[in-house]
N, C-alpha and C positions, 0 to 999 in steps of 0.2 A: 379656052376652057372656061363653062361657067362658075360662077362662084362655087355652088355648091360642090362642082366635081374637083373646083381645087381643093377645099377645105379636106372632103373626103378622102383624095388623091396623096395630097402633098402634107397639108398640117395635121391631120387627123392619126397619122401611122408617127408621128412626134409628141404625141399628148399622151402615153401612155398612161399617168400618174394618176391615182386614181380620183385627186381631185378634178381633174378635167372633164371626169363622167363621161367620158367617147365623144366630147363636144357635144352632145345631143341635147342639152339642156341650153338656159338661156345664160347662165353664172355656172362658175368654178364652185365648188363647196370644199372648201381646207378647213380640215383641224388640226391648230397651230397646237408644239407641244404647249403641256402645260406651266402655265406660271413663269411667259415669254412675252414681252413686249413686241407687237410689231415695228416691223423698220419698212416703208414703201416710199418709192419714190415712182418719177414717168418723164423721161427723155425724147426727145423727137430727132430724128435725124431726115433732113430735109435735099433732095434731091438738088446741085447747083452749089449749097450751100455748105452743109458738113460734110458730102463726098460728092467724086463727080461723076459724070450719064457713065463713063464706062469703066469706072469701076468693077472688078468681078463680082458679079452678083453673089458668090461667097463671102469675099471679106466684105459687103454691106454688112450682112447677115449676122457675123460676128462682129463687126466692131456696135452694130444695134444693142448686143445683149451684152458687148463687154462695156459701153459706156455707162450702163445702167447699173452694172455688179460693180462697176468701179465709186458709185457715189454709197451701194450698200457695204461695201471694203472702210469708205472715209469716216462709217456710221458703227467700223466692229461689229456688220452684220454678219448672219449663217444665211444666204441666202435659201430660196426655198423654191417659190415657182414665180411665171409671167404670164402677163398677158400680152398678145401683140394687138396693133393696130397698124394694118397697110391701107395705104390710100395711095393708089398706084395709077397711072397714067398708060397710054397704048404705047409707052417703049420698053413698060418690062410684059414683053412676051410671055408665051407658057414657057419656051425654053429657059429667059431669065427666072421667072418663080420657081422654076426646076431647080436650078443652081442655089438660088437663095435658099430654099428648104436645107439642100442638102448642105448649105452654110451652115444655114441657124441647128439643124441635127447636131455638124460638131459642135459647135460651140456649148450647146446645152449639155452634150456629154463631156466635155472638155472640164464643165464648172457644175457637174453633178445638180442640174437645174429641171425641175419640168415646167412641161409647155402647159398652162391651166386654160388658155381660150381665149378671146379678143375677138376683133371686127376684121373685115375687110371690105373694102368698095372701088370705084375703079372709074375712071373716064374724066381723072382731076388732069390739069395742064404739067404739071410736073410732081414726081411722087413725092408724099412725105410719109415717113414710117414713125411708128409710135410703137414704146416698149413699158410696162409697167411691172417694176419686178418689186417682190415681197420677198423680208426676211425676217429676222428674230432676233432678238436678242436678251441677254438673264435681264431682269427688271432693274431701271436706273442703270443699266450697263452701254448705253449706247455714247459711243464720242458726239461730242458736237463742234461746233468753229466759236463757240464763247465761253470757251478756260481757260485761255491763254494768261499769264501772270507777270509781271515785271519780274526783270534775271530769266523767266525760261531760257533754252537753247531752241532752235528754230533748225529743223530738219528738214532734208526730202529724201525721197526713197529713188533708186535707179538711175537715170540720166536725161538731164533737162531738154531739152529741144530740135529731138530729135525726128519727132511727127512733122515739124512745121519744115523741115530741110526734105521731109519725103512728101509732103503737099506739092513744095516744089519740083520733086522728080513725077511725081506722077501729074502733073501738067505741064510735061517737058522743056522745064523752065531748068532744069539743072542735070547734070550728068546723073545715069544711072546707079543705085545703089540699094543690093536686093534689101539689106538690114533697114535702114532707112526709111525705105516705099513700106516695109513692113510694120513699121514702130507708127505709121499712118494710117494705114488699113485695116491693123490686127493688134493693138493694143491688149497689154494684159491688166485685167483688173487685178489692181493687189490683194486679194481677199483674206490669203493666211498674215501677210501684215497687219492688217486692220485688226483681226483679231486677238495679235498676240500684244499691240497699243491698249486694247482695253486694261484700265486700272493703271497703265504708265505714261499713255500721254495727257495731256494738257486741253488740248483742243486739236484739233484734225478736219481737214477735207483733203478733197481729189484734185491734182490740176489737171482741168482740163482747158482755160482760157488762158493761160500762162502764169507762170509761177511769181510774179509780181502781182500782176489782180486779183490773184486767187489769194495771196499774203496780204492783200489792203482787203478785203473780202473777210479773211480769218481775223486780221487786226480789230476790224472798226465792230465783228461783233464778240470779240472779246474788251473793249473799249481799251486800244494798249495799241500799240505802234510796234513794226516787225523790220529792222535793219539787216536789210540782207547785204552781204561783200559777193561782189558779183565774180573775185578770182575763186571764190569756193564752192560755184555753182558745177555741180559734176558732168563732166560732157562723154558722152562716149567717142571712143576711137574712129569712127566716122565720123561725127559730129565738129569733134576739134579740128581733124583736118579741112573743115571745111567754114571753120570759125575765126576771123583775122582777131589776132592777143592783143585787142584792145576794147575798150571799154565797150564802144558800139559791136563791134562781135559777140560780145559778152550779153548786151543788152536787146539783140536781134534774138539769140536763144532764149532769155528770158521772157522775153514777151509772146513769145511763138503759142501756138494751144493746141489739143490733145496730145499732150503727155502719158495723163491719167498715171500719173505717179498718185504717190502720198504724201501731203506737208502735212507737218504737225510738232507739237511745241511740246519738248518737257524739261523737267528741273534738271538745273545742272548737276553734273551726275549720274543720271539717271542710267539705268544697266541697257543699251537700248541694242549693243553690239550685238547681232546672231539673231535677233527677233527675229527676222526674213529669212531665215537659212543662208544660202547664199546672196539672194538683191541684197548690193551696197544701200548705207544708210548714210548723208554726208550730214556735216552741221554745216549750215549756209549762214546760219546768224543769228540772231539774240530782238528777246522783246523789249523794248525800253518802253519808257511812259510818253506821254502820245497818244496819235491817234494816224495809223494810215501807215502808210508804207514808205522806206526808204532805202535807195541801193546807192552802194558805196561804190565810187570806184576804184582804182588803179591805186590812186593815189589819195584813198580814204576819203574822195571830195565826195558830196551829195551829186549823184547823177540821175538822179530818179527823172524817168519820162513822162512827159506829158498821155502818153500813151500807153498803159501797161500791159494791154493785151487785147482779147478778144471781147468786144460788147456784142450782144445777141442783139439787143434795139435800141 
């Protein structure tokens, strides 16, 4: 299929919104409401690298536009639209961009998103996809990763490391587990968290490289130090069974990445039970003065890794 007939075929009947103008122009043209700060950001997910060749060309699809809505959740964004970028190779077929569209369709309806327009091109050695999504938010309302205070409490939302135990099912490196392969593939962006955080948290991002580099990440640009106790890290019922109750089990979840939960710091005290409806919210630990990151073990000793998670280069 050439280009043109995919755009027409496949992404053109997902653009409905009418900043996308039927794609027939060269830009999207959005009017943002008024008296809204933009929030954008732009993700790559890279073919080998953040999933693998045979992945469903669905969950690419989705986890492409939930890792993107997951950094405008860590920002108390209202998301609004994207733009894509494929740069695809000759092993996604017409039938994988088939699959994929009708990914990316739910997912867009899933988090009430439109598709605004992007690129595509084709004949690279292995794909990498690119997502650029835009949101809003009331003016000076947006979270960042540099409020964090000395005494804050130190939170995450959902359960920690359970992407990184379904990386290894889905390179059948570990027994099957549909929950698991899923918390990998199909991430949910927190987005009504992020929300209901504006004006109570502290400082905020998303973990997506794991919940220790992502906390020396939020530490070093709130200039403050983030003591996590690694028995308070919350695991899901999958995950524990498959986590030995020690330190290093502890700190194998910890370092794992795409979670795409929510950490974020606020004053003790702070009313923070029920923000999420249901998704659990745990306290993992406390800002002290410093700079960087510290996990406590078993037995309160400093176990912090040389390694805390994922580096991209």
């Amino acid at each position: 299929m050439a280009e043109r007939d995919f755009i027409a075929a496949r992404l053109a009947p997902l653009a409905t919104s009418a900043a996308a103008r039927c794609l027939a122009d060269d830009a999207a043209v959005w009017a943002p409401p008024l008296g809204r700060d933009l929030v954008l950001t732009h993700d790559v997910l890279a073919c080998g690298v953040h999933y693998l060749p045979d992945d469903p060309p669905a969950d690419v699809a989705w986890k492409l536009l939930a890792v993107n809505l997951s950094d405008l959740a860590a920002m108390g964004a209202v998301p609004a639209g994207v733009l894509l970028g494929l740069a695809l190779s000759t092993a996604e077929d017409d039938a994988w961009r088939a699959d994929f569209t009708t990914g990316l369709g739910r997912a867009l309806a899933r988090w009430n998103v439109a598709l605004w327009g992007g690129d595509t091109t084709s004949g690279i050695s292995a794909a990498v996809l690119g997502l650029t999504a835009i949101g809003h938010v009331p003016p000076g309302a947006a979270l960042a990763r540099s409020g964090a205070h000395v005494g804050d409490d130190v939170w995450v939302s959902g359960s920690i490391g359970d992407a990184g135990l379904g990386l290894a099912i889905a390179r059948g490196e570990a027994p099957a587990d549909k929950f698991l392969l899923n918390r990998f593939r199909r991430p949910e962006p927190r987005l009504a968290l992020g929300l209901a955080l504006r004006g109570i948290a502290t400082a905020a991002m998303d973990v997506s490289d794991g919940v220790l580099i992502d906390a020396d990440r939020l530490a070093r640009a709130s200039g403050v130090a983030l003591e996590i106790t690694l028995s308070q890290l919350p695991l899901s019922p999958a995950a524990a069974a498959r986590t030995p109750a020690d330190d290093a089990g502890r700190l194998a979840r910890a370092t794992a990445g795409d979670d795409y939960e929510l950490l974020f710091t606020a004053p003790p005290g702070a009313e923070v039970a029920g923000l999420a409806g249901g998704l659990p919210l745990t306290r993992i630990g406390r800002v002290i003065p410093g700079l960087g990151v510290r996990a406590l073990g078993g037995n309160g000793a400093d176990v912090t890794p040389k390694r805390l998670g994922w580096e991209h280069i």
